[in-house]
Phi, psi and omega in degrees: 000128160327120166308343208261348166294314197289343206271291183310327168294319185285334182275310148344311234252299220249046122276297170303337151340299204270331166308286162325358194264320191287340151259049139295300191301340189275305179301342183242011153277318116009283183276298200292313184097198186258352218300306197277340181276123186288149182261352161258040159256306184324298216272337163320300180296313171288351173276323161328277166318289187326303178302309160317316195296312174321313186269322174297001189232023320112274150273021175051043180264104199269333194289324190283314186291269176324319180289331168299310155307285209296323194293278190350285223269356150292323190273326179274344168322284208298312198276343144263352156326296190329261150006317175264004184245330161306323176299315164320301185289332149321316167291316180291318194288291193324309172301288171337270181342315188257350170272336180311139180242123175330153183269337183091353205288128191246000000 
């Protein structure tokens, strides 16, 4: 085998490897909501992947670029689950709050 076949099946492996780690996270955000997850990791973690996409595309690396196109669109999936679930339970506490009736207690 080549190196340079042996170099790309290894870049191959551990892009989809680290793509693919987000999506659990995607399931239990999902099953859970977003409540526990920082929403500046999130965003953090997509300026990464941008910055990486930026750079496979640059150097013409078809492997950085598609894994990277894919984790973007898995980071921002999650930073909106994140967000809209977040929004719910606002609304839901919120709901709680104004049916609640004073007690009269003095």
């Amino acid at each position: 085998m080549k190196i340079d076949t042996l170099t790309t099946m290894i870049g191959t492996v551990a892009a989809t490897c680290t793509t693919l780690s987000f999506v659990p996270q995607l399931i239990k955000i999902h099953r859970q909501g977003g409540r526990d997850l920082s929403t500046g990791m999130l965003m953090l973690y997509l300026l990464g992947v941008s910055l990486w996409l930026a750079y496979g595309i640059r150097i013409d690396a078809a492997e950085v670029i598609g894994a990277n196109i894919i984790a973007g669109a898995l980071v921002f999936t999650a930073l909106f689950m994140k967000l809209r679930s977040e929004t719910r339970w606002h609304t839901r506490d919120a709901a709680i709050s104004a049916t609640r009736q004073p007690t009269g207690e003095n």
